[in-house]
C-alpha positions in Angstrom: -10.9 -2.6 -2.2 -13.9 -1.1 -0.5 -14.1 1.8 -3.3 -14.1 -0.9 -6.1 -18.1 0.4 -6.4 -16.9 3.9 -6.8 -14.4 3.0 -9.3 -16.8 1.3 -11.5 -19.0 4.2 -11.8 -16.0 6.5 -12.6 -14.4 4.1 -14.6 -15.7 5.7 -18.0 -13.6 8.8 -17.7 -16.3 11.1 -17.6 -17.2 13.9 -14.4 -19.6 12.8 -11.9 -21.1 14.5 -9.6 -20.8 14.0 -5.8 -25.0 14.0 -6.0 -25.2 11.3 -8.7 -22.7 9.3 -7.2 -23.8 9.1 -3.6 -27.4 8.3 -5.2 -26.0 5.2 -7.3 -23.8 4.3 -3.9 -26.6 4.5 -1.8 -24.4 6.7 0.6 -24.4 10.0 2.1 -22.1 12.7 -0.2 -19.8 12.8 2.5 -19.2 8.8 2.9 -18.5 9.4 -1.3 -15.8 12.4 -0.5 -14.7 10.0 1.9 -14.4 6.5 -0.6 -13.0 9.0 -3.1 -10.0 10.2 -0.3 -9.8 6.1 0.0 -9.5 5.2 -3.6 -6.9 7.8 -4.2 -4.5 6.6 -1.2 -5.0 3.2 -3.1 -3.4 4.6 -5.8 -6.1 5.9 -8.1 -5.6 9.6 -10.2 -9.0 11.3 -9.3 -9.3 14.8 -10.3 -11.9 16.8 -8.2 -13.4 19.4 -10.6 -15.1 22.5 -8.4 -18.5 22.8 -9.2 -18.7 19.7 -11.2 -17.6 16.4 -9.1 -14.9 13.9 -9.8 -13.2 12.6 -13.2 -10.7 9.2 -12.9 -7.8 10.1 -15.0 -5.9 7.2 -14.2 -6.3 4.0 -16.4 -8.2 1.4 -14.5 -8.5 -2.2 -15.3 -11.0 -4.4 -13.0 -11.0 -7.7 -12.2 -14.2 -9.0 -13.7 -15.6 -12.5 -13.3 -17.8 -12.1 -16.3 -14.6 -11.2 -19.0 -13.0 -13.9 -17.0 -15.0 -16.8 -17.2 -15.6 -16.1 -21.1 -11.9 -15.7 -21.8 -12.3 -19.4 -20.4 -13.1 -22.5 -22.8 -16.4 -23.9 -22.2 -14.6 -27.2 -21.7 -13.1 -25.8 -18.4 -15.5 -23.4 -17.3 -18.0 -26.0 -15.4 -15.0 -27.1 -13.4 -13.9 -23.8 -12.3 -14.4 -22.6 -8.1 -13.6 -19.1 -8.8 -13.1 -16.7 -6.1 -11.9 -13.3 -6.9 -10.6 -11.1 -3.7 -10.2 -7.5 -3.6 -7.1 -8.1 -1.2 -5.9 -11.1 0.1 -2.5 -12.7 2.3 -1.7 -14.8 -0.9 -3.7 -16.2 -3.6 -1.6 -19.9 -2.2 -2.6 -19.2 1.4 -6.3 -18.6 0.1 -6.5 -22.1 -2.3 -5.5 -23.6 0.7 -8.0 -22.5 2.6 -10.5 -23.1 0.0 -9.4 -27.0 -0.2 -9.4 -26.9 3.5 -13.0 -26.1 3.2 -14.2 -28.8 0.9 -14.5 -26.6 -1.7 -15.5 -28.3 -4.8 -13.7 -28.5 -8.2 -10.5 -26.8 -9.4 -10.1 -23.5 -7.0 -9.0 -21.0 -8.3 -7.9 -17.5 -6.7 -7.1 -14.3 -8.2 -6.6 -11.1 -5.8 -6.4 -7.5 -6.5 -3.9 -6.8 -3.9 -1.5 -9.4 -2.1 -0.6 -8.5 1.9 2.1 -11.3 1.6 3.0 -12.1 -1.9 5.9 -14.8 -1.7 8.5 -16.4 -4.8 10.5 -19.2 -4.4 12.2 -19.5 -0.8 9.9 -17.3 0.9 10.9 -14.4 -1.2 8.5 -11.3 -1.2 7.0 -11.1 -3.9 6.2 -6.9 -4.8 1.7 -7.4 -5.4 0.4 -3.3 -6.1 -3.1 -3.2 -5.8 -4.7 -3.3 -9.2 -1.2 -3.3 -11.5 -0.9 -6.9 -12.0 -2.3 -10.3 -11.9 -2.1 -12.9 -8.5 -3.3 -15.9 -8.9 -3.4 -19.6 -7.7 -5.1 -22.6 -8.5 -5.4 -26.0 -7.3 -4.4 -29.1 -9.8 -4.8 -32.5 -8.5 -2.6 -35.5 -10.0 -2.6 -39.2 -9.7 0.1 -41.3 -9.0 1.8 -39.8 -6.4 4.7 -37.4 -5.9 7.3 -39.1 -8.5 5.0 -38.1 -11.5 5.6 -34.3 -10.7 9.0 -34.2 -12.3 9.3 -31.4 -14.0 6.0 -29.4 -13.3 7.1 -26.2 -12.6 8.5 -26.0 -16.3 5.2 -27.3 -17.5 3.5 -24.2 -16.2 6.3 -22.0 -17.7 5.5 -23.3 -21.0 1.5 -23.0 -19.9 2.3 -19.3 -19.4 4.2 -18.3 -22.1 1.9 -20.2 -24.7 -1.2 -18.0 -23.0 0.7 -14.8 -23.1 1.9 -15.5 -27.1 -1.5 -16.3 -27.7 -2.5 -12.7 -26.6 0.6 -11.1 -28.5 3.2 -11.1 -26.4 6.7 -11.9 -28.1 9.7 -12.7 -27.2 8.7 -14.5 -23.9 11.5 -16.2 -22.4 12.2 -18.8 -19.6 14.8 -19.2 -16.6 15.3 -22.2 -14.4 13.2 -23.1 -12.8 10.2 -21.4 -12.7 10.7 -17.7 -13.8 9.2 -15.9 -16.9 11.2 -12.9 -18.6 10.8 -10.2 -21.4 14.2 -9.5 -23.3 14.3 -5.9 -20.5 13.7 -8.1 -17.6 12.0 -10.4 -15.4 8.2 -10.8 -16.4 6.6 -13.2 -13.9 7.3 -16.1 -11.8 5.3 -19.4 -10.6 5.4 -20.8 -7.3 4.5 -24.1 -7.1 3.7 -25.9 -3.7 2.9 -29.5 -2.5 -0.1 -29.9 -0.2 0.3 -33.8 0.1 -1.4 -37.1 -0.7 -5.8 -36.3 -0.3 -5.2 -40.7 -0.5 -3.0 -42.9 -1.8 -1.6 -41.7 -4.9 -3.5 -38.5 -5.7 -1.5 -35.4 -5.0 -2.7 -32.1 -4.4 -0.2 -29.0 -5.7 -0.7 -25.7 -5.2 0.3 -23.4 -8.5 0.8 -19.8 -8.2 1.4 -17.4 -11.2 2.5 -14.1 -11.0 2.4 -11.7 -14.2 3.5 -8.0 -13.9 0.6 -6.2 -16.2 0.8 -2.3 -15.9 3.3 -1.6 -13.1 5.8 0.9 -13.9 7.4 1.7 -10.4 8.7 -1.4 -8.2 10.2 0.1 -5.4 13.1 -2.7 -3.2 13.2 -4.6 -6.6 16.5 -5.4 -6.6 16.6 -7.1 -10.1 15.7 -6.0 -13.6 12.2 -6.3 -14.1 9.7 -5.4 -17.2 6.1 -5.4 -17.7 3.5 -6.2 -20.4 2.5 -2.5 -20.9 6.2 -1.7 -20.8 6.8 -3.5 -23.3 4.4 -3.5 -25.5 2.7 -0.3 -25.0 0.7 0.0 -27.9 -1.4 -3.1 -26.7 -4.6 -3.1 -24.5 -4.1 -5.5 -21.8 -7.1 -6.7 -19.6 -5.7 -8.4 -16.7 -9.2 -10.2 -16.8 -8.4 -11.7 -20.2 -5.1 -12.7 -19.2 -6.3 -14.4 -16.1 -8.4 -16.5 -18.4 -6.0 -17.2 -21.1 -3.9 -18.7 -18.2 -6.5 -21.0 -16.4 -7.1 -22.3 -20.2 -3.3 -22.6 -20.5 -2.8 -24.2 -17.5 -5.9 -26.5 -17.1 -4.5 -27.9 -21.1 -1.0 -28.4 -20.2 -1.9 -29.9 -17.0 -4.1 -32.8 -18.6 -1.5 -33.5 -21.3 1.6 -33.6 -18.2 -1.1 -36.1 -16.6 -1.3 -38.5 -19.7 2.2 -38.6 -20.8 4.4 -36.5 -18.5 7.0 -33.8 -19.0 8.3 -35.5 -22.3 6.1 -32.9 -24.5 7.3 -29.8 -22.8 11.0 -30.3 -22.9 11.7 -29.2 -26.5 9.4 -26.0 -25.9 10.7 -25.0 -22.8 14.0 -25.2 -24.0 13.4 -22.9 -27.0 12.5 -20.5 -24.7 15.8 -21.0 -22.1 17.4 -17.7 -21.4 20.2 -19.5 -20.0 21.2 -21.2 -22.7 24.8 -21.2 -23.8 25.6 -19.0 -21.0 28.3 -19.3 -18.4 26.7 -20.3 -15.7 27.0 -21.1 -11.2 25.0 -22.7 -9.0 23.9 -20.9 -6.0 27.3 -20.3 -4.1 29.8 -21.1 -6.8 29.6 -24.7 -6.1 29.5 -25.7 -9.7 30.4 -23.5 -12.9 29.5 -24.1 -16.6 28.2 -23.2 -19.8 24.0 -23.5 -19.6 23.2 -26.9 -22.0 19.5 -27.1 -21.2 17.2 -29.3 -19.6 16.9 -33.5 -19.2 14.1 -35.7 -19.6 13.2 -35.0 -15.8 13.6 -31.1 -16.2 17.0 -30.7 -14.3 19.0 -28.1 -15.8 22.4 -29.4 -17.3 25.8 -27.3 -17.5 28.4 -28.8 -19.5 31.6 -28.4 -17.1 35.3 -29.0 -17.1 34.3 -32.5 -15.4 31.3 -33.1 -17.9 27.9 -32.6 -17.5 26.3 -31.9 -14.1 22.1 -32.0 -13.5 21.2 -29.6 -11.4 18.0 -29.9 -9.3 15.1 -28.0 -8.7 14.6 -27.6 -5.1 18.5 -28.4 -4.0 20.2 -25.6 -5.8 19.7 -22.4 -8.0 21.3 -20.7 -10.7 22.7 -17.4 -11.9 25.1 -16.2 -14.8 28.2 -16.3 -13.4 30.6 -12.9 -13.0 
């Protein structure tokens, strides 16, 4: 976002003047008119008072490194290659590119806007400039790819735990990788495998997705909530969500290293929206009731022939009609 600058300064509601502004920019009062004509066809409420100068009336909430990295334990924070983007393809795509670069430590990206947002099977994935939070980071595991069983539930736990511990309720979980509110679909994680760096240490991609203010979500074609939707009475910095989550994920990702997916089973499925419900897998292959997850994080329906796994990455599910 070029005008990020210009949103800063206007950021604390009050009327500035074209003058003062162009003098804090550095610019001409035209090139401010100009950011100004920018900023709104990104989506920013700016009220042009004659006489006076400009007033943001829209709520603005800024990615900033600083709230960021201090949301962040200090355990973590050393380890951290943080790059924040005002607009980006996808936070994936960019991760990769960072690894490809011999960039040091755990990379981490979070954008402002995505160009090419993608779910799960090259879905598009709806990224608004400045509504919600886009990020990616890259975990490396040892012992190649058999000990990733499960992983995309490890980071649904990961993200629920972070957005409980900031007062969210009621956060609940669907196969494999999506994260709902009670009205709708919250979130989702995208994880991706970027092979062996040697023998046995496994490099995976994991991108979160976490609607934060947006309250329009034009070609949606599924119900879909929000944090501020739902819990309007609560101030949420997509800043101190972003590093709730790296926390989050960073913990639950050492504990899946030492002992596997065994200690997220029983809290993921707590949190299973499909549970109990009748149930199809992608193309009414196979129907049953929803009977939770195994030790490898397959989901299990209970059907007329007993129970049947189903696997991540073969087939999906959805409540059957």
């Amino acid at each position: 976002m070029k005008s990020k600058a210009l949103i800063t300064l206007l950021s604390d509601g009050e009327v500035h003047s074209g003058e003062s502004l162009a003098g804090q920019l550095g610019v001409s009062r035209t090139a401010v008119w100009k950011q100004i004509r920018r900023a709104m066809d990104e989506g920013f409420k700016i009220d042009t008072i004659r006489g006076r100068g400009y007033q943001l009336v829209s709520a603005v909430d800024l990615l900033e490194r600083d709230v960021i990295l201090g949301t962040v334990d200090q355990c973590h924070r050393s380890e951290l290659n943080l790059a924040i983007l005002d607009e980006v393809d996808s936070t994936n795509a960019e991760v990769v590119r960072q690894i490809a670069g011999g960039a040091g430590g755990i990379p981490v990206a979070i954008a402002d806007c995505q160009t090419q947002g993608r779910g799960r099977r090259g879905r598009i994935w709806s990224s608004p400039r400045g509504q919600n939070l886009y990020m990616s980071m890259g975990l490396t595991f040892h012992g190649g790819f058999s000990v990733l069983d499960g992983l995309s539930l490890v980071l649904g736990v990961a993200v629920a735990n972070a957005l409980e511990g900031l007062g969210a309720s009621d956060i609940g979980l669907k196969w494999p990788n999506d994260i709902f509110l009670p009205q709708g679909k919250l979130g989702g994680i995208l994880v991706e495998l970027q092979g062996e760096l040697q023998e046995g240490v496994v490099q995976v991609i994991a991108g979160i997705g976490i609607n934060v203010h947006m309250s329009e979500a034009d070609g949606v074609d599924q119900p879909w909530s929000s944090l501020a939707r739902a819990y309007p009475a609560m101030n949420w910095s997509r800043s101190k969500i972003a590093g709730s989550m790296i926390n989050a994920v960073l913990d639950a990702a050492h504990v899946f290293s030492d002992v596997g997916f065994r200690d997220f089973r029983e809290p993921w499925q707590r949190r299973d929206i499909f549970q109990g419900q009748s149930l199809e897998a992608k193309g009414g292959s196979v129907r049953g009731i929803g009977a939770g997850i195994d030790e490898s994080g397959n989901y299990l329906l209970h059907t007329d022939e007993g129970v049947v796994p189903v696997r991540a990455g073969e087939i999906s599910l959805r409540v059957a009609s």
